[in-house]
N, C-alpha and C positions, 0 to 999 in steps of 0.2 A: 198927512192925515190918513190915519187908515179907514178906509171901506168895509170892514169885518162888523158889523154892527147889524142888532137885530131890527133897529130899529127899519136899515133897509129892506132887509130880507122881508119885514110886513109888509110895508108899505110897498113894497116894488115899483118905484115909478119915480120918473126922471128930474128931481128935483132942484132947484138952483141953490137951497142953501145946503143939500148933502153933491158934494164933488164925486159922485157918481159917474164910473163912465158911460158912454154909448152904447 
């Protein structure tokens, strides 16, 4: 799954259902 998504870039913070790293 890629992490390239805007969606984290907004939201910045550590979510369980985006696999985001630490």
């Amino acid at each position: 799954m890629t992490v390239c998504r805007g969606s984290i870039h907004s939201q910045h913070r550590h979510s369980p259902e985006l696999n985001i790293r630490p």
